[in-house]
Structures are given as structure tokens and as C-alpha cells.
C-alpha atoms as a printed R data frame, in Angstrom:
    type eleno elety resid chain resno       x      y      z
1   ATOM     1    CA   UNK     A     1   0.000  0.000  0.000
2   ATOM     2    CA   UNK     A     2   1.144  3.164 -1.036
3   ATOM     3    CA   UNK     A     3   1.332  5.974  1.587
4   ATOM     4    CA   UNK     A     4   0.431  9.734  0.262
5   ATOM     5    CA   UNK     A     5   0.899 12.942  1.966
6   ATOM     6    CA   UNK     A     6  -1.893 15.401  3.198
7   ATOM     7    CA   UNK     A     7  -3.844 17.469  0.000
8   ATOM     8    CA   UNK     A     8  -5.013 20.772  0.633
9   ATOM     9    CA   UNK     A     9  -8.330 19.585  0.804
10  ATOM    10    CA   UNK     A    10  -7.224 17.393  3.846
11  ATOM    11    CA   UNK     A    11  -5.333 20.565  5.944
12  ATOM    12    CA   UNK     A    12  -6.657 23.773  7.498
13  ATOM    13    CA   UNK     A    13  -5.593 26.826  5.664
14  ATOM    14    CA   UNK     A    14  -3.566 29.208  6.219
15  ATOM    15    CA   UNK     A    15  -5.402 29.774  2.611
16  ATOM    16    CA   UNK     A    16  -8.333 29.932  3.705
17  ATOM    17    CA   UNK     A    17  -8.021 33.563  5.704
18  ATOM    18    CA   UNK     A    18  -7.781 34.891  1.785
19  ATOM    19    CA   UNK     A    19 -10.602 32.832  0.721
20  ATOM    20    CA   UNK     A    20 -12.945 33.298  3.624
21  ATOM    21    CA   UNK     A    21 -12.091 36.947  4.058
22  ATOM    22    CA   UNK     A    22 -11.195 38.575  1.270
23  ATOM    23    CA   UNK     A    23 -12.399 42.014  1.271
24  ATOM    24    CA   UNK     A    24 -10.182 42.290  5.075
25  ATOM    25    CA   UNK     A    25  -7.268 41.091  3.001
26  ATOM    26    CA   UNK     A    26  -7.997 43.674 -0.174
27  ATOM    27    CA   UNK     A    27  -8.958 41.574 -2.209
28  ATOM    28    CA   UNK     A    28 -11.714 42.723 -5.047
29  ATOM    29    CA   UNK     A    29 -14.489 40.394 -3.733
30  ATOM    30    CA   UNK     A    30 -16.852 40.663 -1.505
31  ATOM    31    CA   UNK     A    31 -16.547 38.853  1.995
32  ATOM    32    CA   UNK     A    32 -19.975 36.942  2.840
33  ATOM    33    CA   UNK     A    33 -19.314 37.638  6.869
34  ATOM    34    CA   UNK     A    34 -17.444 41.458  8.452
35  ATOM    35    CA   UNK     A    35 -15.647 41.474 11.656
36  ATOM    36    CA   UNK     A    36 -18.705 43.143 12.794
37  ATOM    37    CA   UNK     A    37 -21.692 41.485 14.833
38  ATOM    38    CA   UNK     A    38 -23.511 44.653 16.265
39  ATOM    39    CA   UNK     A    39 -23.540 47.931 14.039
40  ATOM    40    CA   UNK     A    40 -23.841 51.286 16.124
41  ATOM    41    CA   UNK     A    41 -27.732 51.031 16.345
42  ATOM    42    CA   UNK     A    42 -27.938 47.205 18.021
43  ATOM    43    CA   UNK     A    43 -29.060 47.278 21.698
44  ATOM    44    CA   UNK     A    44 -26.966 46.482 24.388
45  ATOM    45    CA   UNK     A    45 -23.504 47.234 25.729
46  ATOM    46    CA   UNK     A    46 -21.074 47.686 22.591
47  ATOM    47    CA   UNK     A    47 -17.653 45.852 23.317
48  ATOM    48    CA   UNK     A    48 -14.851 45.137 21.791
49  ATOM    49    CA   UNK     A    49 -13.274 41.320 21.867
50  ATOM    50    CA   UNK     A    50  -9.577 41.516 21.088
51  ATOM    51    CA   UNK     A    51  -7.086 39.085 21.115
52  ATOM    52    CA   UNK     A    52  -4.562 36.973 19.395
53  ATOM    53    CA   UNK     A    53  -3.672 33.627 18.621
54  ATOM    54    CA   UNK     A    54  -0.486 31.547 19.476
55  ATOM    55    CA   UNK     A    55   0.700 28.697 18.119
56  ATOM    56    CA   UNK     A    56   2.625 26.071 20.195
57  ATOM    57    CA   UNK     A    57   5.634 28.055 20.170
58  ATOM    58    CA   UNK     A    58   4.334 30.961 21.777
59  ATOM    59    CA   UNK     A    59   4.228 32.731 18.143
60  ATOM    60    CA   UNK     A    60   1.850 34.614 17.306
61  ATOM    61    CA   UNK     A    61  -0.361 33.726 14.182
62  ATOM    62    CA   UNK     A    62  -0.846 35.776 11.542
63  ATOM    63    CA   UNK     A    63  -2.980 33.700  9.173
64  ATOM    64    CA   UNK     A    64  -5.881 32.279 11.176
65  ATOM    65    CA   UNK     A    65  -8.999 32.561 10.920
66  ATOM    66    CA   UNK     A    66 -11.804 32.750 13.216
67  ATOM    67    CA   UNK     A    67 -15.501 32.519 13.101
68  ATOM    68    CA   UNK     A    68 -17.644 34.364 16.272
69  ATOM    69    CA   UNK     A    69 -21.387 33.365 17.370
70  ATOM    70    CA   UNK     A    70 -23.461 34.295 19.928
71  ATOM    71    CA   UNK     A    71 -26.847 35.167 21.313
72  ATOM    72    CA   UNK     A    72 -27.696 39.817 21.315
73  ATOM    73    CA   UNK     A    73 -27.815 41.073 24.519
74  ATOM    74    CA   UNK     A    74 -31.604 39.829 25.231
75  ATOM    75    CA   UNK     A    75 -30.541 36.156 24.792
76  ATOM    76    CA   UNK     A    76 -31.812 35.692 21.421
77  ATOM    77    CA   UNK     A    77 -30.647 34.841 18.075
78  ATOM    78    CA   UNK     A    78 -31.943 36.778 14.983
79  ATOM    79    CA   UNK     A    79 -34.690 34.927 13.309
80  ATOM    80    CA   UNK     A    80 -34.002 36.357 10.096
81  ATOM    81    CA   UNK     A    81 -32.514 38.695  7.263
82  ATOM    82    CA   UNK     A    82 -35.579 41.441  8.255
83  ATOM    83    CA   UNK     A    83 -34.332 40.944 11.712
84  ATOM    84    CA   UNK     A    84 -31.363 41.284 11.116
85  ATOM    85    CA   UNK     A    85 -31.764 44.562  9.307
86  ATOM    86    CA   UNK     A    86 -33.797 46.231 12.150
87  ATOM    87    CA   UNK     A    87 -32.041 45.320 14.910
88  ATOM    88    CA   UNK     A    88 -28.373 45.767 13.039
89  ATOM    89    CA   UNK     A    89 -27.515 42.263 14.463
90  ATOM    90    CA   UNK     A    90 -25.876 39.568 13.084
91  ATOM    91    CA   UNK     A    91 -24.828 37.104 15.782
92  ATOM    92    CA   UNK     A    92 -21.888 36.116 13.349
93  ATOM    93    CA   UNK     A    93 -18.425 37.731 12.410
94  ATOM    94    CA   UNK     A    94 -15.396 36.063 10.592
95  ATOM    95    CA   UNK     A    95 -12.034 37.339 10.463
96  ATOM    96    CA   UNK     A    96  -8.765 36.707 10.054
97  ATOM    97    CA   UNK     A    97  -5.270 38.232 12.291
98  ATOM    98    CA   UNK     A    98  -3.378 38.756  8.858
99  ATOM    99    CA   UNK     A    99  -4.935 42.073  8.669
100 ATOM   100    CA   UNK     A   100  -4.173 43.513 11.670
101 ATOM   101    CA   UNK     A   101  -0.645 45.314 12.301
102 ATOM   102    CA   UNK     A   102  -0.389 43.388 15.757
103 ATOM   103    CA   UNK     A   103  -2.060 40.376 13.960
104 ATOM   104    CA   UNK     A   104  -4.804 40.605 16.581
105 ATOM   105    CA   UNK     A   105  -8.678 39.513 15.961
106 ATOM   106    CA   UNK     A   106 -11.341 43.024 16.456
107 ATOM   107    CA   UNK     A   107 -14.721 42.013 16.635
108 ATOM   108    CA   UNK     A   108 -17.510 44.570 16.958
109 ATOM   109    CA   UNK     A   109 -20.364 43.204 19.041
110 ATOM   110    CA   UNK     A   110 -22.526 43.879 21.774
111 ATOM   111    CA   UNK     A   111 -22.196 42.004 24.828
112 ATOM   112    CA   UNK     A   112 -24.318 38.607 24.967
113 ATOM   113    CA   UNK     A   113 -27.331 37.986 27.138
114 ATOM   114    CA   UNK     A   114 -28.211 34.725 28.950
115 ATOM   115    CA   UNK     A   115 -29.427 31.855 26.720
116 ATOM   116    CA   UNK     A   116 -30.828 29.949 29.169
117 ATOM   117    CA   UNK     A   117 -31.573 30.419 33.015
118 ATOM   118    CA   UNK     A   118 -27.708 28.519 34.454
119 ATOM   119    CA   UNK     A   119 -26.268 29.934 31.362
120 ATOM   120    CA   UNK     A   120 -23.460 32.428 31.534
121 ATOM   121    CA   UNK     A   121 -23.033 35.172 28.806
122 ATOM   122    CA   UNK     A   122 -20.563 33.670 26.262
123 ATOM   123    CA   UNK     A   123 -19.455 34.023 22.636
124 ATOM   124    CA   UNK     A   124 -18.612 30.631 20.897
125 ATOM   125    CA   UNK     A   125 -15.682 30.748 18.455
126 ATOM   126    CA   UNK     A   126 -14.382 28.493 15.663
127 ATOM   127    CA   UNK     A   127 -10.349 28.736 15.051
128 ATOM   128    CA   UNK     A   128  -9.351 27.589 11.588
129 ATOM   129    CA   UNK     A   129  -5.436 27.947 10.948
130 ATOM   130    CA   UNK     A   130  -2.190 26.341  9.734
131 ATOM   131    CA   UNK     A   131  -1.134 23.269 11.423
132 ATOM   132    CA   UNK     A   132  -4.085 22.079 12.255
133 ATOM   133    CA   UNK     A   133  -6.317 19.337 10.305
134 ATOM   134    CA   UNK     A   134  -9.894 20.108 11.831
135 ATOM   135    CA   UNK     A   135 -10.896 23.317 13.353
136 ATOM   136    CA   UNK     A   136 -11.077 24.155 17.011
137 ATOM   137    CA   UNK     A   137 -13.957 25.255 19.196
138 ATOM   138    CA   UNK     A   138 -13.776 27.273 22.154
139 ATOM   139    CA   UNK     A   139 -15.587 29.623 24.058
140 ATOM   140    CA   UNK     A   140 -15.156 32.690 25.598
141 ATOM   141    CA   UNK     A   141 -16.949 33.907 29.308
142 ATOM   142    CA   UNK     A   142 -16.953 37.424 30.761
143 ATOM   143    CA   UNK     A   143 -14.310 38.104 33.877
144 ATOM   144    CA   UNK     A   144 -17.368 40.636 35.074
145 ATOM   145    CA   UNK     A   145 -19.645 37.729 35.073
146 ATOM   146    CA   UNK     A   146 -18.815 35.610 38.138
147 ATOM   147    CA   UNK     A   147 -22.128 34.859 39.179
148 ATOM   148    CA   UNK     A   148 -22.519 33.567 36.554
149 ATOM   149    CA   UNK     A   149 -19.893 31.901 35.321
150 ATOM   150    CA   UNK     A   150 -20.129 29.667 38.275
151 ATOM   151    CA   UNK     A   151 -23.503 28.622 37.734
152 ATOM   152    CA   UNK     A   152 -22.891 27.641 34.105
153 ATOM   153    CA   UNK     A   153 -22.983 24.051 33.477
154 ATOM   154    CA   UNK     A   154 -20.223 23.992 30.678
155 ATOM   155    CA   UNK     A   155 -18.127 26.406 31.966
156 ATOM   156    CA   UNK     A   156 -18.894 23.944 35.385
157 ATOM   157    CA   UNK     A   157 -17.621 20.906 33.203
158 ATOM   158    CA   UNK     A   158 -14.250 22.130 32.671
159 ATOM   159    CA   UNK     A   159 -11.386 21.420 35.376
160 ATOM   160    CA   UNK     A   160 -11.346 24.655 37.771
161 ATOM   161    CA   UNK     A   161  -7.641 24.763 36.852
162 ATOM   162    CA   UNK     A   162  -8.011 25.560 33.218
163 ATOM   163    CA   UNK     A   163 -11.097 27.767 33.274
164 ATOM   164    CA   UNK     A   164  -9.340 30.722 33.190
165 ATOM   165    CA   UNK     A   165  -8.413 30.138 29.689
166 ATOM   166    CA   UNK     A   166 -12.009 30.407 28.961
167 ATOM   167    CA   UNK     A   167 -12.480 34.020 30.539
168 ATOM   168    CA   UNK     A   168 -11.852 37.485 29.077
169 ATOM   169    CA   UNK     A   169 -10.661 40.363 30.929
170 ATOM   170    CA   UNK     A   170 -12.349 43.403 30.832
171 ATOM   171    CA   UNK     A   171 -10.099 46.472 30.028
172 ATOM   172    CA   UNK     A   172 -11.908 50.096 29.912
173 ATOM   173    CA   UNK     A   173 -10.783 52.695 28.190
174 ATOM   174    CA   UNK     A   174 -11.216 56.323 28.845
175 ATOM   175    CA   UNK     A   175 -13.531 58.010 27.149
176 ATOM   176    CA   UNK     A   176 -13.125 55.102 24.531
177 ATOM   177    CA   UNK     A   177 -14.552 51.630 23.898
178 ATOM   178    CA   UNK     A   178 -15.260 48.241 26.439
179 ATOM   179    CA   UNK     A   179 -12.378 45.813 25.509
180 ATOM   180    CA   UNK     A   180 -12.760 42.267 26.371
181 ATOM   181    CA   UNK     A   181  -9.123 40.954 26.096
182 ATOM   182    CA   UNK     A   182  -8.792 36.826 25.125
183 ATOM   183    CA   UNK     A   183  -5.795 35.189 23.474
184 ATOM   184    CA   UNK     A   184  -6.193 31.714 22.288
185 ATOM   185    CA   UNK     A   185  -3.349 29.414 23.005
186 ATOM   186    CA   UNK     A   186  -3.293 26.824 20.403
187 ATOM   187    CA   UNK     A   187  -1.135 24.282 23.095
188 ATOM   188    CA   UNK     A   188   1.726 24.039 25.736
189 ATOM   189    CA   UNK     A   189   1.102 24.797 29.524
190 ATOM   190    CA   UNK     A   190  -1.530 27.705 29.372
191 ATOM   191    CA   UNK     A   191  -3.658 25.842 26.202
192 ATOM   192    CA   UNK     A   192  -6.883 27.710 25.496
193 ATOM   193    CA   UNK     A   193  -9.394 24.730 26.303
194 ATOM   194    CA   UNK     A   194 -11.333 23.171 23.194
195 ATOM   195    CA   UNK     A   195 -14.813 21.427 22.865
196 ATOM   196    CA   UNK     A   196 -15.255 18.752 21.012
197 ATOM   197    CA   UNK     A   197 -18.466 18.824 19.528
């Protein structure tokens, strides 16, 4: 039997920040999904969630990509395009850290109500990138949330040790935007934690 390497086909990217983003890379097409969940008119609290992604290394990755859902700030998904065009949310952003001078992920959003009851505010992202041959789910919680955060059944299920890699810190700025600061750490001692689902 004949062993063959990996095909494109078979690998994650790092094409695919090009191909999945392309108006963020300058490219003449039009992306189907911004960096953008809320525009200025969606209700709620308008954050920021920065961060960066680093490989196993400690380097910092400049071609991954990574796709952002999550529930507007009454716990609800939009039900539709008409929805989505009155209440200027999407619940969905995709971009890629090749774009950005510090090669850092921006998404504009609003911060997320409660989907359920025991359910903590949370934004659930997809990481796509080099190295990798499926992509990676994660999750991030809110450090201002610890109520709760400790009621919150999955955030419950994870070792109490590695939570922390789940939470983003809140940074305010003067006069300027909320930041909610998470890094994704793609392994070694501090490894953002992953969901298999």
C-alpha cells in the first residue's frame, strides 16, 4: 500500500483567511461575513473582543482565521434577514489576524445575554489555521460575570484549573470603547481549552 501525503483539501488553511475573508485582506471580492456582529444602532452594551492567537511556540499567528457566534444582549438569536436589518444584528463575524498590524482579531459586538436560566453570557468561536487538520472550538466567558460563570454548566464541566483560559478580561478605556481581552493558546502549559463537539 502506497502511503500519500496530506492534499489541501485534507489541511486547514492558512489559505483559507484569503478565501474566507477577502475584502479584510484587499482583495476585489466581496466577503460573505465582516468582523462586525452589532452595528452602532444594536441594543446592548457595545464591546470590543480583542485578542490573538499563538501557536505552540508561543508565536503569534498571523494567518488564522476565526468565526464568532453568539446570542444579542436579550438572549436571542436573529430569526431572520428582516431581523437582522432592524435590529443591526448579526450574531456572526469572521475574520482573520493577517490584517491587523499586531495580527490581533477586532470584533464589533454587543455584549451577549443569557441563553438559558444557568447559562453564563458567552461568545462561541471556531479557530481555523495552519497546522491544524480540523478546526477548534472554544468559548469565551466574561471576567465581570462571576455569578454567573459559576452557575454555568459547561463552563462547570471544565477542570477549575483551566477555566481561566475560557475568561476574558475586561479592560476600559477612557472616554473610549469596552475591551474584552482573550488570546487563544493553540497548546503548551496555558492551552486555550477546546470542545469537542
Amino acid at each position: 500500500m502506497t502511503t500519500l501525503k496530506q492534499t489541501p483539501s485534507q489541511t486547514v488553511g492558512p489559505y483559507f483567511a484569503y478565501g474566507l475573508c477577502p475584502q479584510q485582506y484587499n482583495y476585489d471580492l466581496k466577503s460573505l461575513f465582516t468582523p462586525t456582529i452589532a452595528a452602532p444602532h444594536a441594543a446592548g452594551e457595545h464591546v470590543l473582543l480583542v485578542g490573538r492567537v499563538f501557536d505552540g511556540d508561543g508565536n503569534v499567528v498571523s494567518d488564522a482565521v476565526l468565526e464568532f457566534t453568539q446570542v444579542d444582549s436579550a438572549g436571542r438569536f436573529p430569526a431572520s434577514r428582516a431581523d437582522i436589518a432592524q435590529t443591526g444584528f448579526t450574531g456572526f463575524a469572521r475574520v482573520g489576524t493577517g490584517t491587523d498590524a499586531q495580527h490581533r482579531f477586532v470584533v464589533e459586538t454587543v455584549k451577549p445575554g443569557r441563553t438559558a436560566p444557568d447559562a453564563a453570557p458567552h461568545v462561541n468561536v471556531t479557530v481555523m489555521m495552519r497546522g491544524i487538520l480540523t478546526h477548534a472550538f472554544t468559548r469565551v466567558y466574561f471576567d465581570d460575570e462571576a455569578a454567573a460563570n459559576a452557575a454555568d454548566p459547561v463552563l462547570n464541566a471544565v477542570p477549575a484549573e483551566r477555566r481561566a483560559t475560557l475568561v476574558a478580561k475586561r479592560e476600559t478605556q477612557p472616554g473610549g470603547a469596552t475591551i474584552y481581552r482573550f488570546d487563544i493558546r493553540m497548546q503548551g502549559p496555558d492551552e486555550t481549552v477546546f470542545f469537542d463537539v
